[in-house]
C-alpha positions in Angstrom: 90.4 77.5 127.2 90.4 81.5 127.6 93.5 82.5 126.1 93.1 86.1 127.8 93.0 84.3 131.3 97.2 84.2 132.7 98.4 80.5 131.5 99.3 78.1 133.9 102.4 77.6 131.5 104.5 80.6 130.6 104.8 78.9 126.4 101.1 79.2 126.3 101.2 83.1 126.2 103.4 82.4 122.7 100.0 81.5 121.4 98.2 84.6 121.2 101.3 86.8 120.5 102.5 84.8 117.3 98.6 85.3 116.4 98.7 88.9 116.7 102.5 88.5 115.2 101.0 86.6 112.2 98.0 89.3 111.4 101.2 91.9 112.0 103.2 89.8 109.1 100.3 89.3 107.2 99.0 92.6 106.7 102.3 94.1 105.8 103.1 91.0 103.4 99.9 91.7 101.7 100.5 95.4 101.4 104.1 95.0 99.4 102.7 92.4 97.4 99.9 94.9 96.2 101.9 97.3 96.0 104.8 95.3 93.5 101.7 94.0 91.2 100.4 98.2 91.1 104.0 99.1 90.4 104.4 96.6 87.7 101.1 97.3 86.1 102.1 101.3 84.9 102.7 102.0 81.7 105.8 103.5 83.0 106.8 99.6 83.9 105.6 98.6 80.6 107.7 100.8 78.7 110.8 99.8 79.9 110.8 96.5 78.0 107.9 97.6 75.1 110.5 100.7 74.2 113.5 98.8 74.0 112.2 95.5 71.9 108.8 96.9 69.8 107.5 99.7 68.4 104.2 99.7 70.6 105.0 102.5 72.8 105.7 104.7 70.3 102.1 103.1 68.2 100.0 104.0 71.8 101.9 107.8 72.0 100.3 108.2 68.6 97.1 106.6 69.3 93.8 108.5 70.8 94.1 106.5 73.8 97.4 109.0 75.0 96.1 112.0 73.2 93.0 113.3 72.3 90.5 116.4 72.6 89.3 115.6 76.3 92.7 115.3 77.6 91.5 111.3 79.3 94.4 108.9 79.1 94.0 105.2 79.1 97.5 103.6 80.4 98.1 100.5 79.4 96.4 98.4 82.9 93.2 99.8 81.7 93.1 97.9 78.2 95.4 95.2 79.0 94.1 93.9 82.9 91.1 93.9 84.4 90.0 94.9 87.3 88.6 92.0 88.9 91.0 90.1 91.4 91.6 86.9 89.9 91.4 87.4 86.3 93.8 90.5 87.2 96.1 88.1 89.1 95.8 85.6 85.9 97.4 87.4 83.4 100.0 89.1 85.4 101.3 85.1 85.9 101.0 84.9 81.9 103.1 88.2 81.9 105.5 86.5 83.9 106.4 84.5 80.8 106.8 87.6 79.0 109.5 88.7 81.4 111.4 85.6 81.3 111.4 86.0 77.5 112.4 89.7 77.8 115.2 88.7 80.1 116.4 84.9 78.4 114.9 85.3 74.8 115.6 86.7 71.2 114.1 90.1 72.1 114.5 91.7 68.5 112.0 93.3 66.6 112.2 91.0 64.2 111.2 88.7 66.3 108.8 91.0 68.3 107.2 91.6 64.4 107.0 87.6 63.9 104.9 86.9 66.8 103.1 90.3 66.4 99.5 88.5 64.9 99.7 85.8 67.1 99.9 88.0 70.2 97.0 90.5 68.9 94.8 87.4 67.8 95.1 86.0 71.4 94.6 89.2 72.8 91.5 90.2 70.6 90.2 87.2 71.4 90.4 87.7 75.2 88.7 90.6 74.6 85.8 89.0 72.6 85.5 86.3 75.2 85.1 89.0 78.2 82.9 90.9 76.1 85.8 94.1 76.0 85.4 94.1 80.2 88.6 96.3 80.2 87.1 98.6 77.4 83.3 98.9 79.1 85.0 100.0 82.2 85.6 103.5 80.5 83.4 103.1 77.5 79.9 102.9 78.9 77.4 101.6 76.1 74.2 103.0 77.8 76.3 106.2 77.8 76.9 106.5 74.2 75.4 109.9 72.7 74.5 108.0 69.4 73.2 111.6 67.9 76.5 112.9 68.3 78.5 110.6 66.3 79.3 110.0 62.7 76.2 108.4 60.2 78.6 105.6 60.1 79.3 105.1 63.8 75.7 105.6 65.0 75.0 102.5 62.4 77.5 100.6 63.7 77.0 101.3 67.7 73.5 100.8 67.3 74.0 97.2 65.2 76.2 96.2 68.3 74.0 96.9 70.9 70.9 94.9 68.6 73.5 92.0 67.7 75.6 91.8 70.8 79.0 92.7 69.0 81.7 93.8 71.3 84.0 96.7 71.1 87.4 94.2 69.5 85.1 93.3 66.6 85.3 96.7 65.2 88.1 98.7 66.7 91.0 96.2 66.3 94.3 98.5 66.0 93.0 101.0 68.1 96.1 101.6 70.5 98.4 99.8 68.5 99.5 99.1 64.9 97.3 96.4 63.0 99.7 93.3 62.1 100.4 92.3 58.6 97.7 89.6 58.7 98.8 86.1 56.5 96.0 84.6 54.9 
């Protein structure tokens, strides 16, 4: 069947207009939802719970990662979601639980501080298992100007490159206040 040829029945023209109706829907459906999930991945967004319950905002304001001598800024997408479409779309459904528990739960921070090592220990060991993905996108190994760093660093970014560490193994509490760890 030619569907540009006129149909012998006047319901068979519905065919190719709810097809080019569908594309119409489609596209903008996919443009809002891309846009809500880039909304709700700024640090503005972030903050608006994170200020309110914890003390993390106020940890990353302080940390190198808002403020330092070359004026870069990573927000909190860039350490906390990659950029890769489904492990992206993953852990904004996991953050989903964190909104029901922001809106239904016991959002002290007390309780914020008594899940605080759990949540960094799952988090560092994301990390670990991607190999620091979300740090390598800014932090380029092959880039590193060992001869401009500390004895101490060069040591330790040279051991990593021989003994494939990853970035979590050394700079845990980067962004964000170490956790009273209970051995």
């Amino acid at each position: 069947m030619n569907i540009w040829k006129q149909p012998k029945s006047k319901w068979l023209l519905g065919i190719p207009i709810g097809a080019v109706i569908a594309v119409f829907v489609g596209v903008i459906g996919w443009n809002v939802f891309m846009g809500t999930m880039h909304v709700t991945s700024t640090t503005e967004f972030c903050s608006t719970c994170h200020e309110e319950i914890d003390t993390t905002v106020e940890e990353y304001k302080e940390s190198t990662h808002f403020k330092n001598k070359s004026g870069v800024r990573a927000e909190c997408q860039d350490c906390h979601l990659q950029e890769k479409f489904i492990p992206y779309m993953l852990r904004k459904i996991e953050a989903s639980k964190e909104v029901y528990i922001y809106l239904f739960g016991d959002r002290t921070k007390a309780n914020f501080e008594e899940h605080r090592e759990r949540m960094a220990e799952k988090v560092w060991g994301e990390m670990k298992e991607t190999d620091s993905v979300t740090c390598r996108s800014c932090h380029k190994v092959d880039s590193l100007d060992l001869e401009d760093q500390s004895r101490s660093a060069k040591r330790k970014h040279n051991t990593m490159m021989e003994k494939g560490k990853t970035c979590i193994d050394c700079h845990t509490g980067v962004a964000h206040k170490l956790p009273e760890l209970s051995f």
